[in-house]
N, C-alpha and C positions, 0 to 999 in steps of 0.2 A: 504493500500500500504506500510507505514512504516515497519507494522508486516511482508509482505513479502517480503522485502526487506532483512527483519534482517534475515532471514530463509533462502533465497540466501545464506549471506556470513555463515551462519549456516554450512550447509548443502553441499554446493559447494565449497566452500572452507575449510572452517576450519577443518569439517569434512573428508575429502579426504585429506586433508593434514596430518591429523593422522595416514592415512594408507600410506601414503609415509614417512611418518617418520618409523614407524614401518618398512618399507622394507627399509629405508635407512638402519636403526639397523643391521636385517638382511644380508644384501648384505656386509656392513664393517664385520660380524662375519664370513662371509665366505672369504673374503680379495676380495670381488669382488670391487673393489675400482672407475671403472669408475661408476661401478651401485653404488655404495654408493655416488658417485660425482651428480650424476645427481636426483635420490632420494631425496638425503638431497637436493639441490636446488631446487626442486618441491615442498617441507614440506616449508621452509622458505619464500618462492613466494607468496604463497598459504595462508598462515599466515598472511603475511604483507595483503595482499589484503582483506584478512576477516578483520583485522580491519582499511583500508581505507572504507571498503564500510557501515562497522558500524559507520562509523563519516562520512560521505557520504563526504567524499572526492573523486572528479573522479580520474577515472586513467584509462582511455579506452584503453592504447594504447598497442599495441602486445608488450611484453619485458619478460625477463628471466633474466635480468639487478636486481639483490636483492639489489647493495647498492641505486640505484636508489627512491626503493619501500620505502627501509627503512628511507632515506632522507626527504621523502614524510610525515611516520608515525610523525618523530620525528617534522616537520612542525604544526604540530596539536599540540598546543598548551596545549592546556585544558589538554590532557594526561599526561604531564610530565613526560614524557618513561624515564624510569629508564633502562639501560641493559649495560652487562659485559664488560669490553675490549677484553673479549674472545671470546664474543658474537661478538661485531665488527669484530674481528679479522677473526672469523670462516665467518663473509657473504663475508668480502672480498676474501677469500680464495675460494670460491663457485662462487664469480663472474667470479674470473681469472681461474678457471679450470673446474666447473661445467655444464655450458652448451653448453660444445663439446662431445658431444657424439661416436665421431668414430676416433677416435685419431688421432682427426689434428693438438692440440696437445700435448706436452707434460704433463702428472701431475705426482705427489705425494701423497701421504697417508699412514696412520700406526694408530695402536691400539687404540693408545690415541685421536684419531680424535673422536672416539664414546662417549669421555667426552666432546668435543668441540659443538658436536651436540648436545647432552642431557642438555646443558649448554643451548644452543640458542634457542634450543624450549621452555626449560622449562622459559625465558625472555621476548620471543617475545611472547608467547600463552597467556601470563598472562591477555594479554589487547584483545586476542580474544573474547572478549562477547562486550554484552550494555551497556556501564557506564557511559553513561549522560543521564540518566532516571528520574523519580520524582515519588513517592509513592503519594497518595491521603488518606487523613485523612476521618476517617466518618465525622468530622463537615466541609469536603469541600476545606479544606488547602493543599498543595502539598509542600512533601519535596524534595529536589535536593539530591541527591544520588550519584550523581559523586565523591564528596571529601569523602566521606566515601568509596569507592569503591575503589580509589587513594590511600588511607590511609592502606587498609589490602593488595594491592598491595606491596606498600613498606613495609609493615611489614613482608611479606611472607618470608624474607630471612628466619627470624629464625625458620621456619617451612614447610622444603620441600615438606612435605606431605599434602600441604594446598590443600582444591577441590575449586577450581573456577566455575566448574559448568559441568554438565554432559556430556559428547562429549563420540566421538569414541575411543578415549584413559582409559576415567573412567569406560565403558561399557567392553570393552574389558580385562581390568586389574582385574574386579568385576569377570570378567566368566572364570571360570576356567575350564573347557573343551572349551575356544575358540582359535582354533587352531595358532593364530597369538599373543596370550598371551605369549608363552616363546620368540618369539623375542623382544618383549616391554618389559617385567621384566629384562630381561638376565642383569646382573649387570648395572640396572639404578638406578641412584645415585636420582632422582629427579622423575619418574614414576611408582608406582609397589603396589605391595600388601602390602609392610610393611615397615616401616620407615627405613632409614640404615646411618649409620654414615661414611661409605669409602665401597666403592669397588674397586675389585682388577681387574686391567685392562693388558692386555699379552701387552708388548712396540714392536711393529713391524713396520716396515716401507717397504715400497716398492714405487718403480720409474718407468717409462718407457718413455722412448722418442718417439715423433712419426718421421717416416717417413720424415716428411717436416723440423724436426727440424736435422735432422739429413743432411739430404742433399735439403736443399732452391733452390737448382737448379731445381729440380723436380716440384716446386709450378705452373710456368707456364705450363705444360704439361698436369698437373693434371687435370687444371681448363675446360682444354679441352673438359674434359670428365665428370665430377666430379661436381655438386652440390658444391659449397663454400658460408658461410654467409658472406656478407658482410662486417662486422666488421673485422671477418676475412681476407677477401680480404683487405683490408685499413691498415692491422699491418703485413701482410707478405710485402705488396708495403712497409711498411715504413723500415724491416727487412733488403730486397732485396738492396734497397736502399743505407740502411750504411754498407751494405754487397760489395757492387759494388767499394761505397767509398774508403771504404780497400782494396781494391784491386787496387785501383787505385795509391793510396798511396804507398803500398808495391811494385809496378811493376815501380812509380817513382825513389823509392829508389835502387833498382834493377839496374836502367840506369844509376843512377847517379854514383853508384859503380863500373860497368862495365866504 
């Protein structure tokens, strides 16, 4: 049961998060930015979750919530998660924009976001495998393997090109007729066929506001008809709210003038 358990988070998660990263890649190259929102939140999820269920921490509950998952990883003690401020930076970034999918609302995105993500995969993937394991000696002895497994984790900084172990990432970068290999190389600083010291990354940015953010009067109408998450609903109410406030305020000051 242990062994298929570890093939779970193998396979279902870690694995299939490799090819959401990979299409995150893709989708930022094409500036598709909501599909690179939701992509990379799907890779980062998916990650985190591969290594709660390898430290068999539960986590049963339905969530798209990454700083949550990652709250959770860093809980585990034993691991001693090492990752970036940019690392941090980019799940928050993913929490507040990545899993609205049909622009209820607003985001942002640009070039350099593809170094953000290549940064957070290539920190959170590190602890995707088993590293509290024990080797067995022929005379019977059993060594713990965790602190040495800790130990070339942190040491990895000084070598990007370190393999942790075979996944859908080192298979795909290996095959050079696999059709999803130029969107995983395409200037990654931390994934690819050959070591590299800087990639040159195009600075672009782009915005879009949604609909609701634009006119909040519309929120109730919409709901009408319209599917809304929850959380969602609960931050437009709070929106509306000091939206109403202000008005109340302003149409004070109005009378008092007059």
């Amino acid at each position: 049961m242990r062994a298929m358990l570890n093939d779970f988070a193998t396979r279902c998660f870690r694995d299939v998060a490799d090819s959401d990263y990979i299409l995150a890649r893709m989708a930022l190259r094409a500036r598709l930015v909501p599909q690179f929102l939701w992509s990379s939140l799907q890779a980062v999820e998916k990650y985190l979750k591969a290594i709660l269920l390898y430290n068999r921490t539960p986590s049963a509950q339905a969530t798209h919530g990454v700083s949550g998952l990652l709250a959770k990883v860093e809980n585990i003690a034993a691991l001693r998660l090492q990752i970036s401020a940019s690392t941090r930076e980019f799940v928050e970034y993913l929490d507040m924009y990545g899993k609205f999918r049909y622009l209820e609302v607003s985001y942002h995105g640009g070039g350099l976001k593809l170094v953000s993500l290549d940064r957070a995969v290539w920190d959170i993937r590190r602890y995707c495998t088993v590293l509290n394991y024990s080797l067995t000696k022929r005379d019977g002895t059993s060594i713990p393997m965790l602190e040495r497994e800790l130990r070339c984790i942190e040491e990895s900084e000084k070598n990007l090109r370190f393999k942790w172990f075979e996944g859908e990432i080192e298979r795909i970068a290996a095959n050079r007729k696999h059709p999803a290999r130029p969107g995983l190389i395409w200037n990654n600083l931390y994934f690819g066929a050959r070591k590299r010291r800087a990639v040159r990354v195009v600075d672009w940015f782009s915005s879009v506001n949604s609909p609701l953010a634009l006119h909040p009067g519309l929120f109730a109408e919409v709901r009408k008809y319209v599917f809304l998450p929850k959380e969602m609903i609960r931050e437009f109410e709070k929106v509306m709210a000091k939206h109403a406030a202000r008005e109340r305020i302003r149409n004070s000051s109005y009378d008092r003038v007059l």
